[in-house]
VEXSE-290246 format. One record per residue: residue number from 0; chain; y, x, z of N, C-alpha, C in turn. Coordinates in steps of 0.2 Angstrom, whole numbers, plus 2048, in hexadecimal, padded with zeros to 3 digits. Layout:
N
DRENMI  nr kette  ny  nx  nz cay cax caz  cy  cx  cz
DRENMI NUM     A   Y   X   Z   Y   X   Z   Y   X   Z
...
//
This chain:
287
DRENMI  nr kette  ny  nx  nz cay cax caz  cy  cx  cz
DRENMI   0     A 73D 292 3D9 73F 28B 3DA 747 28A 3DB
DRENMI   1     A 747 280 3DD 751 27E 3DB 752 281 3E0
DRENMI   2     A 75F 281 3E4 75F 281 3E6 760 27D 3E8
DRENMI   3     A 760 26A 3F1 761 267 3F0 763 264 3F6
DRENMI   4     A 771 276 402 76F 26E 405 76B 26E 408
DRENMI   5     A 764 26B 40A 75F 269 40F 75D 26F 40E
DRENMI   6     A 759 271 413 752 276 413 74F 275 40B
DRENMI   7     A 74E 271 40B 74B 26D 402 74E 270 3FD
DRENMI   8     A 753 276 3FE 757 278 3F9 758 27F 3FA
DRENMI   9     A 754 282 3FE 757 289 400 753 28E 3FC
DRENMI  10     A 753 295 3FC 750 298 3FA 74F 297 3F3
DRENMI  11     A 74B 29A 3EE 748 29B 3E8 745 291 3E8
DRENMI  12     A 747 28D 3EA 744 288 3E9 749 283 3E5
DRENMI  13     A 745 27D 3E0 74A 27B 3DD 74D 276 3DE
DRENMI  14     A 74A 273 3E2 74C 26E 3E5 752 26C 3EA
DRENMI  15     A 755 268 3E6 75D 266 3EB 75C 25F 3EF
DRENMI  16     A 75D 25E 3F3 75A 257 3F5 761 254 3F6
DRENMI  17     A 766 257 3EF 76C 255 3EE 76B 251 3E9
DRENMI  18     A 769 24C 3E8 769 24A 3E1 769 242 3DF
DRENMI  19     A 76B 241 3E7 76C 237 3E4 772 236 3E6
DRENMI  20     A 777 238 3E4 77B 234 3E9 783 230 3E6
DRENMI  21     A 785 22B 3E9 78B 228 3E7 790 22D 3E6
DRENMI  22     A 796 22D 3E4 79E 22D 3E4 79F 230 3EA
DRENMI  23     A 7A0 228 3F0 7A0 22B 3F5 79E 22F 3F9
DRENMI  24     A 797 230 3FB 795 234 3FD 797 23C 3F9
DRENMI  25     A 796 23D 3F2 799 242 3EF 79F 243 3F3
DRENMI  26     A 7A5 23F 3F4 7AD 242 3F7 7AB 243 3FD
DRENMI  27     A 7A4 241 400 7A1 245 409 7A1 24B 408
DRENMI  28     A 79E 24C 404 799 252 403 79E 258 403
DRENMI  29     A 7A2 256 3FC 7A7 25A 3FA 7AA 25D 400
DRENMI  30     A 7AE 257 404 7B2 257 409 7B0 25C 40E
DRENMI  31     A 7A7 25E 40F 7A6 260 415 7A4 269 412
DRENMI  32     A 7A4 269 40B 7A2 26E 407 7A9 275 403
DRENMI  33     A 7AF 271 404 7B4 272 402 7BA 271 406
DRENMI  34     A 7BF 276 406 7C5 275 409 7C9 271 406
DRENMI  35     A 7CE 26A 408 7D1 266 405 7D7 26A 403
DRENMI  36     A 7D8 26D 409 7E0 26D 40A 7E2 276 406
DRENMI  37     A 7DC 277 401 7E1 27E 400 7E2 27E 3F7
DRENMI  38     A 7E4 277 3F5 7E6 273 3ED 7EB 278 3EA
DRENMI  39     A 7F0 27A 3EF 7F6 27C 3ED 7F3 284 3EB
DRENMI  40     A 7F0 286 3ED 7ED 28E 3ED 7E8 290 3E9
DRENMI  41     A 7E9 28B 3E3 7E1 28B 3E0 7E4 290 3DC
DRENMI  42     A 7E9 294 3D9 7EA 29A 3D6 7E8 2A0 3D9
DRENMI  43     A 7E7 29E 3DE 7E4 2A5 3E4 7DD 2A7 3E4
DRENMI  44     A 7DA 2A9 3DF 7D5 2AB 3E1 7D1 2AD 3E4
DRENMI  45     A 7CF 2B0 3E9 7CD 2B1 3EE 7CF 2AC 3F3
DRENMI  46     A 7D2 2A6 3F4 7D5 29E 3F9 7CE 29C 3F4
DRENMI  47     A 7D0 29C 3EE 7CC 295 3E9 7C6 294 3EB
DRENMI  48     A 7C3 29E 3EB 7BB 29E 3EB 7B9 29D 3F2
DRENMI  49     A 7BB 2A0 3F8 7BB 29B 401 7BA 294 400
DRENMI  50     A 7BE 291 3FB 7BF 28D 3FC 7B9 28A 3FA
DRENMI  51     A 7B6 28A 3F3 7AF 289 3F2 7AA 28A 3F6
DRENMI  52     A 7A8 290 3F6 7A3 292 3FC 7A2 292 401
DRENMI  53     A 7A8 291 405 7A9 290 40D 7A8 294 40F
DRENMI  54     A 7A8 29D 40E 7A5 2A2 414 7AB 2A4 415
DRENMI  55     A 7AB 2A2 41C 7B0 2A7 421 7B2 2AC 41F
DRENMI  56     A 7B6 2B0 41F 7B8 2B5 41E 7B7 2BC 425
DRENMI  57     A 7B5 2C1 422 7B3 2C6 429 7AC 2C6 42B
DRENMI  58     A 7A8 2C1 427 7A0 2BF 42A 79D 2C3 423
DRENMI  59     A 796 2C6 426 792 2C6 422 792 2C4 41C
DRENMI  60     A 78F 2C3 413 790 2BF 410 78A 2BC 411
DRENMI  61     A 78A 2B4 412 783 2B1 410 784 2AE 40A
DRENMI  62     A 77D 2AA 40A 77D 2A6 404 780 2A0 402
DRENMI  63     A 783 2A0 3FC 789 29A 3FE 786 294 400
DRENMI  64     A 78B 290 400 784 28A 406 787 285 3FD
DRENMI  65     A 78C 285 3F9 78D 283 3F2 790 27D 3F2
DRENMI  66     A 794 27A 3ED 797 272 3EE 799 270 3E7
DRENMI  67     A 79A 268 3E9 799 262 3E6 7A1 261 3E1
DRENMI  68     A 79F 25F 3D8 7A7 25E 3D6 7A4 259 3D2
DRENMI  69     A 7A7 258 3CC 7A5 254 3C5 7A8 256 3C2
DRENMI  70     A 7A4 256 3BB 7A5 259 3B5 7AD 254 3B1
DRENMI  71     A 7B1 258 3B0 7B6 255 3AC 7B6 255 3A6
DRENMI  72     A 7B6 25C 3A3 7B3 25F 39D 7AF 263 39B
DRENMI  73     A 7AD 262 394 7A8 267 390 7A8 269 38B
DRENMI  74     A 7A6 26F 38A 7A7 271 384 7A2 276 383
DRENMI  75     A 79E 277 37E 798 27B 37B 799 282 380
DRENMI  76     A 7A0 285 381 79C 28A 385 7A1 28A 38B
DRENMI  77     A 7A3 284 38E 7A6 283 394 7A5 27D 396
DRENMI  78     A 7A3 27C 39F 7A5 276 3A2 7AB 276 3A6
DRENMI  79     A 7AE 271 3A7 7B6 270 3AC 7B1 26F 3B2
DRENMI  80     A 7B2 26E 3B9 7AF 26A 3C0 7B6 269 3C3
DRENMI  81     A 7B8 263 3C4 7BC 261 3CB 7B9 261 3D1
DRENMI  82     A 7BE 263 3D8 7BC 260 3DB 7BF 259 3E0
DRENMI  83     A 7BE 259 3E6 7BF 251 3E8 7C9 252 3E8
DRENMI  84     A 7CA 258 3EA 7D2 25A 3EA 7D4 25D 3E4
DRENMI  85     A 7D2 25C 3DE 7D5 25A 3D9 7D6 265 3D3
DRENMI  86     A 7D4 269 3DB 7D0 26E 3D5 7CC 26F 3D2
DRENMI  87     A 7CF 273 3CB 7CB 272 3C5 7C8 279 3C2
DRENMI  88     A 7C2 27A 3C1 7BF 280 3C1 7BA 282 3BC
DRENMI  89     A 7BC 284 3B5 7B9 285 3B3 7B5 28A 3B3
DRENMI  90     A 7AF 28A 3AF 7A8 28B 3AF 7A5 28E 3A6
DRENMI  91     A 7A4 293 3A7 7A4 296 39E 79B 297 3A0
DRENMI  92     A 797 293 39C 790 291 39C 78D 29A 39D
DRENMI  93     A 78F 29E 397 78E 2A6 39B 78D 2A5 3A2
DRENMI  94     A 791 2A5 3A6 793 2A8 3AC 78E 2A2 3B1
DRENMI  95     A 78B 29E 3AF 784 29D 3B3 77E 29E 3B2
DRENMI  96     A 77C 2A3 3B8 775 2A3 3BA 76D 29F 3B7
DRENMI  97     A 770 29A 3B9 769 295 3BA 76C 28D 3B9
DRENMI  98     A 76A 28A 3B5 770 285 3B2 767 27F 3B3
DRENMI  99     A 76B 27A 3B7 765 275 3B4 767 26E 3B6
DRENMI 100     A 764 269 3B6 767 263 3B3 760 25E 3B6
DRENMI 101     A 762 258 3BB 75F 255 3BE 75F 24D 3BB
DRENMI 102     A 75B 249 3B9 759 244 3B6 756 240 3BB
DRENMI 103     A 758 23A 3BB 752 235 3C0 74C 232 3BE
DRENMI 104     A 748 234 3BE 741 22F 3BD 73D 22D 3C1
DRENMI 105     A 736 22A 3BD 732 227 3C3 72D 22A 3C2
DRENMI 106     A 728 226 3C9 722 227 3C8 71C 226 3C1
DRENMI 107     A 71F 220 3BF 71C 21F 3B9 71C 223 3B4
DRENMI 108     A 720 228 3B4 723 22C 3AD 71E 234 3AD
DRENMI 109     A 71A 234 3B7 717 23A 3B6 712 239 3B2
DRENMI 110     A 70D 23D 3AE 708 23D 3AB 704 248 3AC
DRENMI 111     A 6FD 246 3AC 6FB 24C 3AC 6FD 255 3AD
DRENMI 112     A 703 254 3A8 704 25B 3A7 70D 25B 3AA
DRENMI 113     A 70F 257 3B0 713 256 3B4 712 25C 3BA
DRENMI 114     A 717 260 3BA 717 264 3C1 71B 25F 3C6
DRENMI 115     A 719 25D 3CC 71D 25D 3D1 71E 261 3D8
DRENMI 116     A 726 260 3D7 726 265 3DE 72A 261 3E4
DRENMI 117     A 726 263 3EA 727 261 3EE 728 265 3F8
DRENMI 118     A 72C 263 3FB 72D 265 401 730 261 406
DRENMI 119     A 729 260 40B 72C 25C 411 728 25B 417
DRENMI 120     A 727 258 41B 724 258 420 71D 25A 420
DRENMI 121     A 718 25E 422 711 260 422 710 259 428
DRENMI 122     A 70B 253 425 708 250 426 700 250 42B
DRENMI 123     A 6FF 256 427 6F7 258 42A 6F2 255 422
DRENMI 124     A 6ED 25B 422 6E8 258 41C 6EC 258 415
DRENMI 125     A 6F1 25B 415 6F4 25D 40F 6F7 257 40D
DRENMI 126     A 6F9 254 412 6FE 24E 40F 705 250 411
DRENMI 127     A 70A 24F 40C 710 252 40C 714 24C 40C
DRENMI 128     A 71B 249 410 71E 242 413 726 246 410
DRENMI 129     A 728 243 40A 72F 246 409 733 23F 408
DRENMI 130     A 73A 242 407 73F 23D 401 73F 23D 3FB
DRENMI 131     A 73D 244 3F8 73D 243 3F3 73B 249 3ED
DRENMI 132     A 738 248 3E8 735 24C 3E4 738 250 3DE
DRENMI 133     A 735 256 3DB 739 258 3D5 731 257 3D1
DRENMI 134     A 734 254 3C9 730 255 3C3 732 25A 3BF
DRENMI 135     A 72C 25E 3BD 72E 263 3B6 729 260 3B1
DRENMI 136     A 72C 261 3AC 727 25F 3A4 728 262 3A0
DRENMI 137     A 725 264 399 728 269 396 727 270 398
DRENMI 138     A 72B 273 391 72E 27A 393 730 27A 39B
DRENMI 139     A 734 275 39E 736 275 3A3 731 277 3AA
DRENMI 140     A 72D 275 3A8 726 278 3AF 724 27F 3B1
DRENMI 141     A 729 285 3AD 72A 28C 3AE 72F 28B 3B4
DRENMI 142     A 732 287 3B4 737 288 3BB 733 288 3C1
DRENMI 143     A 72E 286 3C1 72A 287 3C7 723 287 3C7
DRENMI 144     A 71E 28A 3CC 719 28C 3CA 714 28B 3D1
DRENMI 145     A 70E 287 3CE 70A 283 3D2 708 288 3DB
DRENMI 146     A 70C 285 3E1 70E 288 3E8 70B 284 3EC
DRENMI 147     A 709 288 3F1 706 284 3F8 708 289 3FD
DRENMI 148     A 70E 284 401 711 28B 406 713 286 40D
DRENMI 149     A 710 287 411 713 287 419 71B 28A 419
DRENMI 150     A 721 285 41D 725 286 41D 728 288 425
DRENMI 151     A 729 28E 428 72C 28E 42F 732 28A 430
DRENMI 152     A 734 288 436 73A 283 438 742 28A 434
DRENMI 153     A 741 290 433 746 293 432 747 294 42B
DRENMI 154     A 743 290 427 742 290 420 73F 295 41B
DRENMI 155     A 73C 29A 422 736 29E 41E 730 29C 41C
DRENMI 156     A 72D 2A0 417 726 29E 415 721 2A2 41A
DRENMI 157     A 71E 29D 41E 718 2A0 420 713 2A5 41A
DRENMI 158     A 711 2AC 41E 70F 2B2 41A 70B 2B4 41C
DRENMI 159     A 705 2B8 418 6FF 2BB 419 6FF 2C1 41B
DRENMI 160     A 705 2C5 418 705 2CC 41A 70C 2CB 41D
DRENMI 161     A 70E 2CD 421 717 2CF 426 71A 2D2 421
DRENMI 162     A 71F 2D2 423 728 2D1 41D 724 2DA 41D
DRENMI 163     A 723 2DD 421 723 2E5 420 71D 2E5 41D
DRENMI 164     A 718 2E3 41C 712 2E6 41A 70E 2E9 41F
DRENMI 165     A 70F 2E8 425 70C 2EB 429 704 2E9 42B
DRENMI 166     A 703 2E3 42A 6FD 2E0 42F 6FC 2D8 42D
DRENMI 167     A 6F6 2D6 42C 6F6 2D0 428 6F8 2CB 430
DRENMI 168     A 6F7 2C6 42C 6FB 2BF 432 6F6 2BA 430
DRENMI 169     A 6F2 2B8 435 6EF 2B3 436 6F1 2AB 435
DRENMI 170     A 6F1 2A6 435 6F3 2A0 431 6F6 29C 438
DRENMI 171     A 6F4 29F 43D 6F7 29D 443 6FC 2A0 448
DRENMI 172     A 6FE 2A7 444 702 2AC 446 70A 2AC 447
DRENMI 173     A 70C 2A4 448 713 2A2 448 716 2A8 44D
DRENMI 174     A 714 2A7 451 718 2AB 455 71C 2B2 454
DRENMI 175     A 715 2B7 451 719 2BC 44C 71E 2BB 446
DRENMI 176     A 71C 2B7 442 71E 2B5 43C 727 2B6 43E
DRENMI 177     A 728 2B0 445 72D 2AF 447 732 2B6 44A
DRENMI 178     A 72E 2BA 44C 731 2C0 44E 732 2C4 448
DRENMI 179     A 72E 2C5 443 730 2C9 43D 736 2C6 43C
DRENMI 180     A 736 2BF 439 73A 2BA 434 742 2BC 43A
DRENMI 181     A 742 2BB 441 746 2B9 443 74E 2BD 444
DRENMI 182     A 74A 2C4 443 752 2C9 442 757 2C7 43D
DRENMI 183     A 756 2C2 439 757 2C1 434 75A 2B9 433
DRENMI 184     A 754 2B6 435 754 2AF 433 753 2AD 43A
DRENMI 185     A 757 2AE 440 753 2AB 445 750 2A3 446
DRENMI 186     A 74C 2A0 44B 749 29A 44A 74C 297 44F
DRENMI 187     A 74F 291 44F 753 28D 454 750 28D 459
DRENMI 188     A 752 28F 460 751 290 468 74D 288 469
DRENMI 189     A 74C 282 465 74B 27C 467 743 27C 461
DRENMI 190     A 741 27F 45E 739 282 45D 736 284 45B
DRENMI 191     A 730 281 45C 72B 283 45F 728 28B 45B
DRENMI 192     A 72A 289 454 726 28D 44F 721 28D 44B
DRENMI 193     A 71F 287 44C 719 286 447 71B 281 441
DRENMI 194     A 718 282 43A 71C 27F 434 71C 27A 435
DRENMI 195     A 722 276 433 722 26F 432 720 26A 42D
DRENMI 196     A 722 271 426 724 26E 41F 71E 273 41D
DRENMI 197     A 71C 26F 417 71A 271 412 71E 271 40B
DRENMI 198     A 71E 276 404 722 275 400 71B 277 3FB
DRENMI 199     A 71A 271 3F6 713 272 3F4 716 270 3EB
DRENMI 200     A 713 273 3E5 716 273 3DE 70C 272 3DA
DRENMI 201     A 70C 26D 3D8 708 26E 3D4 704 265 3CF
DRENMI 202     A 700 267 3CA 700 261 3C7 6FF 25A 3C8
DRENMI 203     A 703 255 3C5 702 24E 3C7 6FA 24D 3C6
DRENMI 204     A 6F4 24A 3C9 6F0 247 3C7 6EE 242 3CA
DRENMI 205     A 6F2 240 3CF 6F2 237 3D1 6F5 235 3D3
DRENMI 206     A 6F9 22F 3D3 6FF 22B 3D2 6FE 224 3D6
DRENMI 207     A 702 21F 3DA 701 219 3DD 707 217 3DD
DRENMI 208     A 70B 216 3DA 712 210 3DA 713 20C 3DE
DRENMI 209     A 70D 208 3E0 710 206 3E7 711 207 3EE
DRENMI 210     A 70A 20C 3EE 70D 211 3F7 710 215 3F4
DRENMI 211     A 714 216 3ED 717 21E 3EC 714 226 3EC
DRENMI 212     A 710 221 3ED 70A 229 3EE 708 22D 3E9
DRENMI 213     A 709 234 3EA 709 239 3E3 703 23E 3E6
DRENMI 214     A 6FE 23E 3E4 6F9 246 3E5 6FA 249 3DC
DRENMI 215     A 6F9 24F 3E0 6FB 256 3DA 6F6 25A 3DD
DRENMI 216     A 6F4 25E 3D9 6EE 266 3D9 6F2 26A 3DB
DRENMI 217     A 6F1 26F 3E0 6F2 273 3E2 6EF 27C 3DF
DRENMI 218     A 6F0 281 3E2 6EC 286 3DF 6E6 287 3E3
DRENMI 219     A 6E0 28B 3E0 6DB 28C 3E4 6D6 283 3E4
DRENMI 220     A 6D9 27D 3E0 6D4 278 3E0 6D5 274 3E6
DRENMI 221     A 6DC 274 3E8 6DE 26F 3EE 6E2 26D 3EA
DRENMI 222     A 6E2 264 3F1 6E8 25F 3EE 6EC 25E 3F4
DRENMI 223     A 6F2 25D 3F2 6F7 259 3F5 6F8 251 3F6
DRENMI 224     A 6F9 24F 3F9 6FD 248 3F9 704 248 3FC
DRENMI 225     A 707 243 3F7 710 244 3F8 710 23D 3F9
DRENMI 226     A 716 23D 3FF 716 233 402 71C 234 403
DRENMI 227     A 71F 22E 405 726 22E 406 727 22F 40D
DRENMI 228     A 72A 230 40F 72D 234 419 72F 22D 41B
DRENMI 229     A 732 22E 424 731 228 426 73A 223 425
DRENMI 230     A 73A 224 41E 73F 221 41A 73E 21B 416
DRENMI 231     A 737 21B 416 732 217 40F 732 219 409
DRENMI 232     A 739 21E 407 73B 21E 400 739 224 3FE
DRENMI 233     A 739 225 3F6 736 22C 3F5 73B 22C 3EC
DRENMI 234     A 740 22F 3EE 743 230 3E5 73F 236 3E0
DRENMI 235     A 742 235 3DA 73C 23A 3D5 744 23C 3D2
DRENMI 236     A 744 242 3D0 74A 248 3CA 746 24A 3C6
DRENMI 237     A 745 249 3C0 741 24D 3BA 749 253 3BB
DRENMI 238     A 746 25A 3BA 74A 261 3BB 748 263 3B3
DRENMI 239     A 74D 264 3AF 74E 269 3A9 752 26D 3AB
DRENMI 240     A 755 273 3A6 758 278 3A3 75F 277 3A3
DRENMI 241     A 763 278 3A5 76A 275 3A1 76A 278 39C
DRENMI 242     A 773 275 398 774 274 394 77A 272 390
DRENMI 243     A 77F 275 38F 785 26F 38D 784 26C 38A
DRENMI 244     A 77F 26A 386 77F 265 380 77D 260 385
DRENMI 245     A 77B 261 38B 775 25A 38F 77D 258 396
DRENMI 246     A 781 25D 395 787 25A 39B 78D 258 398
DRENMI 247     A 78F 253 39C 792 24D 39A 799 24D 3A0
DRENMI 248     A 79E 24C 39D 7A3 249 3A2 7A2 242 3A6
DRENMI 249     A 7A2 245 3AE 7A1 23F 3B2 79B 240 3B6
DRENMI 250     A 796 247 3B3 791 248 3B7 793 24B 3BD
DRENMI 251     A 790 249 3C2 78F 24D 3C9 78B 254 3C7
DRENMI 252     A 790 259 3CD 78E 261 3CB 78E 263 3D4
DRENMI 253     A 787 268 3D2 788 26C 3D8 787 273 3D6
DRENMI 254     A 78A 277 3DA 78C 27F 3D9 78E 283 3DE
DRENMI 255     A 787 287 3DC 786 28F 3DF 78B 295 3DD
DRENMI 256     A 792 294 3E1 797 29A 3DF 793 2A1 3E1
DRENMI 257     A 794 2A6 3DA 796 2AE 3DC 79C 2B1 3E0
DRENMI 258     A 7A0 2AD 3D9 7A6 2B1 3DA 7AA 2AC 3D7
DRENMI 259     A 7B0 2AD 3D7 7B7 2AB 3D3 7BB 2B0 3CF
DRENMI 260     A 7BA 2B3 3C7 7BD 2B6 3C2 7C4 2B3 3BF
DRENMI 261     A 7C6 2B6 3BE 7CD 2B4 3B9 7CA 2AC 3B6
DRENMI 262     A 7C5 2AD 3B0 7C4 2A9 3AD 7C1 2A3 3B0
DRENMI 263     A 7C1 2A2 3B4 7BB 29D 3B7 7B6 29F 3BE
DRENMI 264     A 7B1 29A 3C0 7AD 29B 3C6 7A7 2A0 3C1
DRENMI 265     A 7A2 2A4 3C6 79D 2A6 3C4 799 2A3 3CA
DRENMI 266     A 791 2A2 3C5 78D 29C 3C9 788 29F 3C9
DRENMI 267     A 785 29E 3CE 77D 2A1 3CF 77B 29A 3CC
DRENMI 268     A 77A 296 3CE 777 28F 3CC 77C 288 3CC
DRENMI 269     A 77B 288 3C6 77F 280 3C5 77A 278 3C4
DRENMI 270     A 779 274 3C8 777 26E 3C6 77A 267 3C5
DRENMI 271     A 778 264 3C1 77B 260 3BE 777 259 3BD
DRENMI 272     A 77A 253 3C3 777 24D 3C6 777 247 3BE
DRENMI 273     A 771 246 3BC 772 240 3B6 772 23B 3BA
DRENMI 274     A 776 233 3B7 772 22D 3B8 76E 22B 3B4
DRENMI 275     A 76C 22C 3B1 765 229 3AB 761 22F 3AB
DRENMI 276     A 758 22C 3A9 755 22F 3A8 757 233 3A0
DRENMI 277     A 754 23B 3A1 753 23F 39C 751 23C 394
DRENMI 278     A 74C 235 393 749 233 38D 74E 22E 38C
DRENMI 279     A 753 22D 38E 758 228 38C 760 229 389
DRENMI 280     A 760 231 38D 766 234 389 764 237 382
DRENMI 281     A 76B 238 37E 76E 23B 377 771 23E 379
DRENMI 282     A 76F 243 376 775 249 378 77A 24A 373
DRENMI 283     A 779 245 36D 77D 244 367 784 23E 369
DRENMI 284     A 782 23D 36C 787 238 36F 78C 239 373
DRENMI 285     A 791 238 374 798 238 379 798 23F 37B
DRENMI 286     A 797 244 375 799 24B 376 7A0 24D 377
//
């Protein structure tokens, strides 16, 4: 799975629950994702990539927590990305990992062989309460694969057998889970340990536009229900493959740095924010 930022984005998961947002909120984002003040040092490699990634130097390496630019240019086997300070980074399409491309759509647009994926609040009775959903169709329904997983407050997956292998775990066995998980991922001193979320992937088969309401199949012959959180609102991203034929100057971009090379950034994951749906671009157009 994406990675959409929130818990919604962590891990093997594909969802960015980065994926509506204005201008300004983007110079937010930037702002809190990026150092403004190191423009003059962007020849430094090792300043430029800090600068990206934000990992302290002398710590551990973690996972980059990744940030926000726009696309300035493109070209069949290169993207430019700015950021809000005005550096510019090219991006040779090689040197990304996982390249994919977020589209707005609706309810209306699911139909039967719709994957949706989703992750948010466990309701009770397999109702899940989020902001917002990922659509796959197509070839594209490989990027994920129909899940039903309890989510611990540290954003592990509740498990049947312990990270070692040692002894199976009961469905009420937070307690351990938390002790295995915690060498690693400790669970915030404020609680309690039992899941909150559910992250559940499986086919559309019923739809309500007006409550917003989506139930999908799960594996094993269960269903979900997805409602909106105590927001009212519930956005939809149809999630493809990237592509430079499908990126455009002016797109919002988020990016998972490796490293910084001579020639450019290398990327675990690059995504790239559409404003129109998927069925209304040309990709023959405004190349």
């Amino acid at each position: 799975m994406l990675p959409n930022a929130a818990p919604e984005m962590a891990g093997g998961e594909k969802m960015l629950d980065t994926r509506r947002f204005g201008f300004g909120l983007l110079v937010a984002l930037l702002s809190s994702c990026l150092l403004p003040g190191l423009v003059a040092k962007a020849q430094n490699g090792d300043v430029a990539f800090q600068a990206v990634v934000g990992q302290p130097r002398g710590l551990p390496q973690l996972p980059p927590q990744g940030a926000w630019g726009e696309v300035i240019n493109v070209t069949a086997r290169w993207i430019v990305v700015q950021n809000h300070s005005g550096q510019q980074f090219p991006i040779a399409i090689d040197d990304i990992q996982e390249f994919l491309i977020r589209w707005p759509t609706s309810m209306n647009e699911l139909n039967g062989q719709s994957l949706v994926e989703a992750v948010g609040q466990d309701a009770g009775s397999n109702v899940v309460r989020v902001n917002h959903v990922d659509v796959f169709n197509g070839s594209n329904r490989t990027l994920v694969a129909p899940t039903y997983n309890s989510i611990l407050p540290n954003n592990m997956v509740v498990t049947t057998l312990d990270p070692g292998f040692n002894r199976y775990m009961n469905p009420w066995d937070y307690a351990g889970q938390n002790m295995l998980y915690g060498w690693a991922y400790p669970v915030p001193a404020n609680m309690s340990g039992i899941p909150s979320r559910l992250h559940v992937v499986g086919n559309a088969v019923g739809r309500d536009p007006q409550s917003q309401m989506i139930r999908i199949g799960l594996p094993g012959n269960n269903m979900a229900t997805i409602v909106p959180d105590d927001t009212g609102q519930m956005t939809m991203t149809e999630v493809t493959r990237g592509s430079s034929n499908y990126a455009r100057k002016g797109d919002f971009a988020f990016m998972l740095p490796l490293q910084i090379a001579p020639r450019g950034l290398i990327l675990s994951q690059l995504v790239l924010y559409k404003q129109i749906p998927l069925a209304q671009f040309n990709p023959n157009v405004n190349r």
